[in-house]
C-alpha positions as a Markdown table, in Angstrom:
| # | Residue | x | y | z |
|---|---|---|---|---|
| 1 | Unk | -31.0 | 50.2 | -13.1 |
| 2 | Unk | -30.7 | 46.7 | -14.7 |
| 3 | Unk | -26.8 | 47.6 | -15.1 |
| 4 | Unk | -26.7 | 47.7 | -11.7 |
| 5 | Unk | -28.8 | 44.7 | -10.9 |
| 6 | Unk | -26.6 | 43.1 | -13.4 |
| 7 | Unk | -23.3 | 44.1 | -11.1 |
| 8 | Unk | -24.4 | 43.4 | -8.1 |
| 9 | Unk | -25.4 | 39.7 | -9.2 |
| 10 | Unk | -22.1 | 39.1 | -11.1 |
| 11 | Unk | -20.4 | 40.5 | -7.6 |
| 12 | Unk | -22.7 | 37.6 | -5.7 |
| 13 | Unk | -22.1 | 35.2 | -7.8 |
| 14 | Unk | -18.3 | 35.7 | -8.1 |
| 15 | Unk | -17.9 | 35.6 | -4.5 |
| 16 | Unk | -20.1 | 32.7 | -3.9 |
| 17 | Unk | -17.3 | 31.0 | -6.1 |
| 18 | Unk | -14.2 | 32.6 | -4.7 |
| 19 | Unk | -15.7 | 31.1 | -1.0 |
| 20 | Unk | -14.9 | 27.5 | -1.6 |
| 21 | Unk | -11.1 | 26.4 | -3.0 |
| 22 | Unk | -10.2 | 23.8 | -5.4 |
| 23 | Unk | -6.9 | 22.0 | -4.6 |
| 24 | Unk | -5.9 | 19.7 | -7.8 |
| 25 | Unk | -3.4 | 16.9 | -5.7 |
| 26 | Unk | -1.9 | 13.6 | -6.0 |
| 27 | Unk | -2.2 | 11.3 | -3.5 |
| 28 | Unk | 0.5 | 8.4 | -2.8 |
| 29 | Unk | -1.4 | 5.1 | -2.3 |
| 30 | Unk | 1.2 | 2.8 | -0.7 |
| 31 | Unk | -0.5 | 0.1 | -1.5 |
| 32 | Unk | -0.3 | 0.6 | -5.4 |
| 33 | Unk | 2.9 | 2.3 | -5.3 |
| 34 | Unk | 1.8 | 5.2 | -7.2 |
| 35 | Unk | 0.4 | 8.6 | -7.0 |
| 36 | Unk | -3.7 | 8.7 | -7.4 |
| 37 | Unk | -5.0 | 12.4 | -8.9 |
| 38 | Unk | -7.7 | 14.2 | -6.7 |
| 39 | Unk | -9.2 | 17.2 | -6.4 |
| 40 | Unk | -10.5 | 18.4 | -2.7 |
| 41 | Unk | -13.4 | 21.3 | -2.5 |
| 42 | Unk | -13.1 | 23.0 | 0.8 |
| 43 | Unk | -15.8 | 25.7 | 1.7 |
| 44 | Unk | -14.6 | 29.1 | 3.4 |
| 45 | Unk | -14.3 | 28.7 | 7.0 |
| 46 | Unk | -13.6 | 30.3 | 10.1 |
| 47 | Unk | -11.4 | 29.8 | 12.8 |
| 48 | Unk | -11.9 | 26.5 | 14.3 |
| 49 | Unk | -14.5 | 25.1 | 12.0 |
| 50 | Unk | -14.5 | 21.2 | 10.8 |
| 51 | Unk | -16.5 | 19.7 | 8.4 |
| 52 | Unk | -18.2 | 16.4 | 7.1 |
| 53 | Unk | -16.8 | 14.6 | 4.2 |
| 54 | Unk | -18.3 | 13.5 | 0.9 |
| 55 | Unk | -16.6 | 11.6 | -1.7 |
| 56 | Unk | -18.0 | 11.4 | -4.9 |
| 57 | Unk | -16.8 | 8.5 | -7.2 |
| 58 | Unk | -16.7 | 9.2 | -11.0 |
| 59 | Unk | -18.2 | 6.7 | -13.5 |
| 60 | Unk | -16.1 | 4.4 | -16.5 |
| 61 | Unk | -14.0 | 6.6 | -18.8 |
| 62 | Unk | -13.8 | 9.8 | -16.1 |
| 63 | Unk | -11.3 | 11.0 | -14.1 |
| 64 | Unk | -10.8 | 13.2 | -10.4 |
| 65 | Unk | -12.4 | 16.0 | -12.3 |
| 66 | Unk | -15.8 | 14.3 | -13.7 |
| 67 | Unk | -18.1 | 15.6 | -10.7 |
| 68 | Unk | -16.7 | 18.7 | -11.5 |
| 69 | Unk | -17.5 | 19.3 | -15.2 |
| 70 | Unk | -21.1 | 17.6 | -14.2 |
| 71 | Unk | -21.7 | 20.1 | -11.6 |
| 72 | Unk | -19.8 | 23.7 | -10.3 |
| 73 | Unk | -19.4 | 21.8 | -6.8 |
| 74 | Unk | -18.0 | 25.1 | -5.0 |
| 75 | Unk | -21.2 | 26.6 | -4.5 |
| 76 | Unk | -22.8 | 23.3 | -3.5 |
| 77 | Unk | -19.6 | 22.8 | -1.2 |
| 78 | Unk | -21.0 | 26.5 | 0.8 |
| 79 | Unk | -24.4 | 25.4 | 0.4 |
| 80 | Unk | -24.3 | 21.8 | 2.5 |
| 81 | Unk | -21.0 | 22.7 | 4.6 |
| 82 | Unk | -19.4 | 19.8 | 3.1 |
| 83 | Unk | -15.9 | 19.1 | 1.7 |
| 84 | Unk | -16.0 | 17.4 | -1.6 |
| 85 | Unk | -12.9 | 14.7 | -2.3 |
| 86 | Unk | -12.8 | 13.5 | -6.2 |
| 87 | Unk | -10.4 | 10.4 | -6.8 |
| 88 | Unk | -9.2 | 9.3 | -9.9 |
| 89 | Unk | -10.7 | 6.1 | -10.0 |
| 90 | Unk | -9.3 | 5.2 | -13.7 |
| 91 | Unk | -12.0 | 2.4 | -15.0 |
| 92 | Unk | -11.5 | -0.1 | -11.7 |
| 93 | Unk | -14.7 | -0.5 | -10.5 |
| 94 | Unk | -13.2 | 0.4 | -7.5 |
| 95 | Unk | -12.6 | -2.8 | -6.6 |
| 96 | Unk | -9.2 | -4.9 | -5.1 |
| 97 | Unk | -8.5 | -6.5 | -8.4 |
| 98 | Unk | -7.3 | -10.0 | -7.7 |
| 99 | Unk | -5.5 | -9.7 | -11.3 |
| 100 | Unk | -3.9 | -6.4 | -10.8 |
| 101 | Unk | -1.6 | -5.3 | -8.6 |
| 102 | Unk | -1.6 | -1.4 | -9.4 |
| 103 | Unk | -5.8 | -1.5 | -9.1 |
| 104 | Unk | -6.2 | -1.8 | -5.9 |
| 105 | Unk | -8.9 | 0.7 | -5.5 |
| 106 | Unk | -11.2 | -0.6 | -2.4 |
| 107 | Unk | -7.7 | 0.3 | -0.3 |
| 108 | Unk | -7.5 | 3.6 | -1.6 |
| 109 | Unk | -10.5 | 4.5 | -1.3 |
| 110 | Unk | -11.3 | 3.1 | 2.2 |
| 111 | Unk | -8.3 | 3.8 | 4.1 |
| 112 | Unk | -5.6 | 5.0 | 2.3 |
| 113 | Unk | -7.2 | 8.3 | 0.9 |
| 114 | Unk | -9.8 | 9.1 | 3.8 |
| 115 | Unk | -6.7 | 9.3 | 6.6 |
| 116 | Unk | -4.5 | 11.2 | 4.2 |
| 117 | Unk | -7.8 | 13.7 | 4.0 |
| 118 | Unk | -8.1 | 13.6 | 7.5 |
| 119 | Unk | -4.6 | 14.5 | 8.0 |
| 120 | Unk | -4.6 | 17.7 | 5.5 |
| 121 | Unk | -8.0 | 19.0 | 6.1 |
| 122 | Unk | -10.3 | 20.4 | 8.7 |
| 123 | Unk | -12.5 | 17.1 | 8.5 |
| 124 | Unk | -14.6 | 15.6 | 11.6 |
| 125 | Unk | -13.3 | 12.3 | 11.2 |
| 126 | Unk | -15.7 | 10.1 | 11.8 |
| 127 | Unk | -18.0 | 7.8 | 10.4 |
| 128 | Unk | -20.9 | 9.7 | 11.0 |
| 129 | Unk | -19.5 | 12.8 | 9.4 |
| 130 | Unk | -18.2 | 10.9 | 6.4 |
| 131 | Unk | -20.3 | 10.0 | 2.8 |
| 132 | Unk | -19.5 | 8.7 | -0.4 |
| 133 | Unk | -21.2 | 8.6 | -3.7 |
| 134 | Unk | -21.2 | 8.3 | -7.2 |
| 135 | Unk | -22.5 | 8.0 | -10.6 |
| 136 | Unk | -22.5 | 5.0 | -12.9 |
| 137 | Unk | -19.4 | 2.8 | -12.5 |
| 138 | Unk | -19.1 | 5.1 | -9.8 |
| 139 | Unk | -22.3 | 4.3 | -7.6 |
| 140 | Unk | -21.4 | 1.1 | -7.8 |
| 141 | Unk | -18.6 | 1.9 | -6.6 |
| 142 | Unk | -20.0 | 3.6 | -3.7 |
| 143 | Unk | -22.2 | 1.2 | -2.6 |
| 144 | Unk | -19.3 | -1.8 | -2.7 |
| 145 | Unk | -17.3 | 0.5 | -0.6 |
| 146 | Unk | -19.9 | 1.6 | 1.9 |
| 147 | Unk | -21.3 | -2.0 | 2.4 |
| 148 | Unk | -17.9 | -3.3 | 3.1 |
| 149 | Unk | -16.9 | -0.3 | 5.5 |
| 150 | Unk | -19.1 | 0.6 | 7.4 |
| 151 | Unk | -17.0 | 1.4 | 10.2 |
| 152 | Unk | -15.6 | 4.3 | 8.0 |
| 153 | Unk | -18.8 | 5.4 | 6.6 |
| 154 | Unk | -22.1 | 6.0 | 7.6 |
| 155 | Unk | -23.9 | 7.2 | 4.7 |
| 156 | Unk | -24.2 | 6.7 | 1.1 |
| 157 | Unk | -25.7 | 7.6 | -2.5 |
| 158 | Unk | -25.5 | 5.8 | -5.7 |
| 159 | Unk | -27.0 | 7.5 | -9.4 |
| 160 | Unk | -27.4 | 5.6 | -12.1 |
| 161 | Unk | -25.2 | 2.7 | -10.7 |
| 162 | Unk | -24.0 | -0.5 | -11.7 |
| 163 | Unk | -25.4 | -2.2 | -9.0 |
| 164 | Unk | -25.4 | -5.9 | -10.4 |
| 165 | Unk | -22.6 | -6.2 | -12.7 |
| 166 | Unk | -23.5 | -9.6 | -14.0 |
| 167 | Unk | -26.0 | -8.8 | -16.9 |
| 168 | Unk | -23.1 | -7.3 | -18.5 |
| 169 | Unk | -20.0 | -9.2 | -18.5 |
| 170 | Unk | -18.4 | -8.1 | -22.0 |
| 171 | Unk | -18.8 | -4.7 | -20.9 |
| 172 | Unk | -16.6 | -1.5 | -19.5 |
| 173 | Unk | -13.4 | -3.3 | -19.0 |
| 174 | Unk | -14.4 | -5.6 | -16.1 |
| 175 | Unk | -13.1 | -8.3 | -17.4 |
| 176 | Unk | -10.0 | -7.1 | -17.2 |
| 177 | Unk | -9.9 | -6.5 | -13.2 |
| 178 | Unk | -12.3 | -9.8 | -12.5 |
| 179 | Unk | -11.2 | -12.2 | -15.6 |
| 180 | Unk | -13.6 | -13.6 | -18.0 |
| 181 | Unk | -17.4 | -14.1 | -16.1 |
| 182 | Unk | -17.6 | -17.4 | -17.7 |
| 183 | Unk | -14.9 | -18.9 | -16.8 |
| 184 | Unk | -14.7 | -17.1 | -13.1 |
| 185 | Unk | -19.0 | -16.6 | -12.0 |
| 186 | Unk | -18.2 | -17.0 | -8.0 |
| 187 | Unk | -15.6 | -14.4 | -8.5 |
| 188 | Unk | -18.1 | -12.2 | -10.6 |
| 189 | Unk | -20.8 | -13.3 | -7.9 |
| 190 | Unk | -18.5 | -11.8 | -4.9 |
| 191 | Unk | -17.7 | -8.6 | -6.5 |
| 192 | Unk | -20.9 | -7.7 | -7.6 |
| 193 | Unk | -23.3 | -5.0 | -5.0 |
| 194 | Unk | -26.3 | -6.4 | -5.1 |
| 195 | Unk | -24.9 | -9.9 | -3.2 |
| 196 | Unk | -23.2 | -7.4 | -0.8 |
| 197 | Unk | -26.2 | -6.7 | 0.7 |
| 198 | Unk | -27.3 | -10.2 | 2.3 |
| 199 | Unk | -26.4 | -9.7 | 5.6 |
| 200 | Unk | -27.4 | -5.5 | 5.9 |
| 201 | Unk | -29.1 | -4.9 | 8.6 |
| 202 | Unk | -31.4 | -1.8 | 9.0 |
| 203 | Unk | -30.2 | 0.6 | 10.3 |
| 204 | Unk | -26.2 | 0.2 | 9.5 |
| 205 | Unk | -25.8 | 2.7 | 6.7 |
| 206 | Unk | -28.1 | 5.2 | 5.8 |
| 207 | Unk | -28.7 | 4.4 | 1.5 |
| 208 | Unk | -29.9 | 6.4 | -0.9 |
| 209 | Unk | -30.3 | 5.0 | -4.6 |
| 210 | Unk | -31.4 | 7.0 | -8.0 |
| 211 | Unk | -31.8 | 5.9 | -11.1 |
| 212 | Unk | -33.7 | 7.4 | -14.0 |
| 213 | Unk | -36.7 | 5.5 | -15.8 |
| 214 | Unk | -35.2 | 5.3 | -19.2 |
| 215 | Unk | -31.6 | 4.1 | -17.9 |
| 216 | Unk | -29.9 | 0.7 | -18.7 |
| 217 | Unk | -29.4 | 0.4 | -15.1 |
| 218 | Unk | -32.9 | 1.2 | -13.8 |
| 219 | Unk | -33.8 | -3.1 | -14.0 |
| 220 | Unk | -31.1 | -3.6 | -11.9 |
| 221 | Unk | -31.3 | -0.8 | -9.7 |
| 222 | Unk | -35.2 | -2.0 | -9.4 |
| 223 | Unk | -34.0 | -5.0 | -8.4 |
| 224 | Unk | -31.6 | -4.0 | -5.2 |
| 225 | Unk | -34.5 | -1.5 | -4.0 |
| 226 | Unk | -36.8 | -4.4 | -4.1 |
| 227 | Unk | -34.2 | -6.9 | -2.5 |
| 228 | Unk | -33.8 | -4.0 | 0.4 |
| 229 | Unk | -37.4 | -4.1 | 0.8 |
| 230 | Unk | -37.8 | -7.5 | 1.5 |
| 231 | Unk | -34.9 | -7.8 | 3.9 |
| 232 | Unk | -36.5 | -5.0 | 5.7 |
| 233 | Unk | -33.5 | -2.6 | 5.4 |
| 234 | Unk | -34.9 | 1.4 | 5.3 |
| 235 | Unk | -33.7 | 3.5 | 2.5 |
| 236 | Unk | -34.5 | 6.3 | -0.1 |
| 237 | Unk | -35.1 | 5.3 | -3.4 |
| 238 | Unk | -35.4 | 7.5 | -6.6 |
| 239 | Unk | -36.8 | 7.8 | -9.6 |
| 240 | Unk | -37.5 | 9.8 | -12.3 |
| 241 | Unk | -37.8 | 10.2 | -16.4 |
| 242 | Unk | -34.3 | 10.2 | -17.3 |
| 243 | Unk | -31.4 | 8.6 | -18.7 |
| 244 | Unk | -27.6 | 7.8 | -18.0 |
| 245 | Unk | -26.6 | 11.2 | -19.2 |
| 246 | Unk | -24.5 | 14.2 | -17.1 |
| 247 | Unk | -28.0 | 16.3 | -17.2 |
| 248 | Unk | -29.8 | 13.4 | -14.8 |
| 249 | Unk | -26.7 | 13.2 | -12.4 |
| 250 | Unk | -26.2 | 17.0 | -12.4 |
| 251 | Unk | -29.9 | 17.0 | -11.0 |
| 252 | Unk | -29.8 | 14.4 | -8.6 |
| 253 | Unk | -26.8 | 15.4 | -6.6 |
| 254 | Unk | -28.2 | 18.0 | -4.3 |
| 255 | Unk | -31.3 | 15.4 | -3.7 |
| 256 | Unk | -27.9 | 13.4 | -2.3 |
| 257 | Unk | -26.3 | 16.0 | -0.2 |
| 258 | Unk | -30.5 | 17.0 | 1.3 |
| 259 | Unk | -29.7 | 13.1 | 2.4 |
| 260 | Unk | -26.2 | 13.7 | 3.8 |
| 261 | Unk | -27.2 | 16.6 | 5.3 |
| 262 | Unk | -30.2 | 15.1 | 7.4 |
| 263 | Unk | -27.9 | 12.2 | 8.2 |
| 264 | Unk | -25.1 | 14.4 | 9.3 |
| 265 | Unk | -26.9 | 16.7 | 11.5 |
| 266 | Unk | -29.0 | 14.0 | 12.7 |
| 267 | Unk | -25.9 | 11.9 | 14.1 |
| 268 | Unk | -24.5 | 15.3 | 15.4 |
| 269 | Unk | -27.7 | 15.8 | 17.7 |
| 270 | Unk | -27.3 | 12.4 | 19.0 |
């Protein structure tokens, strides 16, 4: 008998991950002149069916496939009815660098690679069907992207994020996209997330922001969730005993897709 039970749950299991595909792609970003590598995970669908994005931002020193070796995201993928896109975002911060032509990474990531999703995949192309998150480097990332295109997204989630880049300006190659903070602070003051936020209103983008207690980020995630509440601007804010480690991300990312989830299906019924 426990043979059996045995079979029939390697059977489940096994087709649970056969449902969702995994296309490993490059992606030409015109405006860096170069291909970008990104994996897209697409759950089975019928006839007809569309679904809402999520793009999930990798942090410093990971690649297009970081979410996945965090987290099996084909069963979460059939779960939330969501297609997962996973850019290589090299170690740019995901910003425009005004140093370096071929890290141009705001474009990709907010027009170049969400219309050349669009195009390929059975997407609602929207802003109200479209996310983006990420972890580390990566939430940063998310947030600077979100807050500065919010006609393309409606939604977003940062873990563990960089959110104020300043208290750390020797640190994970930023120098080399921004320059040297000392010599360059309104530059550093403009391309940090936690100045992005000034003129949010509530309402605009629905946020959701985790960050474990024992993280080197938790001060300055502290920080924006307290700036948010004095501007008055609604959000979901997270904590819990943890650390920057893959173990605390791989936890929090279904708490981001319950968020998506709500928000998506909530603008659908509107």
């Amino acid at each position: 008998m426990r043979k059996i039970l045995f079979i029939v749950l390697f059977l489940t299991v096994s087709a649970t991950l056969r449902a969702a595909d995994i296309d490993t792609l490059k992606v030409f970003s015109v405006k860096m002149q170069r291909e970008i590598p990104t994996v897209v995970v697409t759950p089975e669908r019928a006839e007809g069916d569309r679904f809402p994005v999520v793009y999930l931002l990798h942090g410093y020193g990971g690649d297009e496939l970081a979410w996945q070796r965090i987290r099996d995201l084909r069963p979460l993928a059939e779960q939330f009815r969501v297609i997962f896109v996973c850019p290589d975002g090299e170690n740019s911060w995901y910003w425009d660098s005004p140093l370096d032509p071929t890290s141009q990474f705001e474009t990709f990531i907010s027009r170049e690679l969400p219309a050349w999703v669009d195009a390929r995949y059975p997407t609602i192309p929207a802003r109200e069907a479209r996310a983006i998150a990420g972890l580390s480097m990566g939430g940063h990332g998310a947030l600077w992207t979100a807050l500065r295109h919010k006609d393309l997204f409606g939604a977003v989630a940062s873990v563990s994020g960089g959110v104020d880049i300043r208290p750390f300006p020797d640190s994970w190659e930023m120098k080399k996209q921004l320059g040297e903070e000392a010599g360059n602070q309104e530059r550093w003051n403009r391309h940090t997330v936690i100045n992005q936020v000034d003129s949010l209103k509530d309402g605009e983008l629905a946020i959701f922001v985790d960050c474990g207690y024992q993280d080197f980020f938790y001060d300055v995630n502290m920080a924006l969730h307290e700036k948010l509440l004095k501007q008055g601007v609604g959000h979901d804010f997270l904590t819990r005993p943890g650390a920057h480690t893959g173990e605390y991300w791989a936890a929090s990312l279904p708490h981001q897709l319950l968020f998506f989830r709500a928000y998506f299906d909530g603008a659908a019924s509107k």
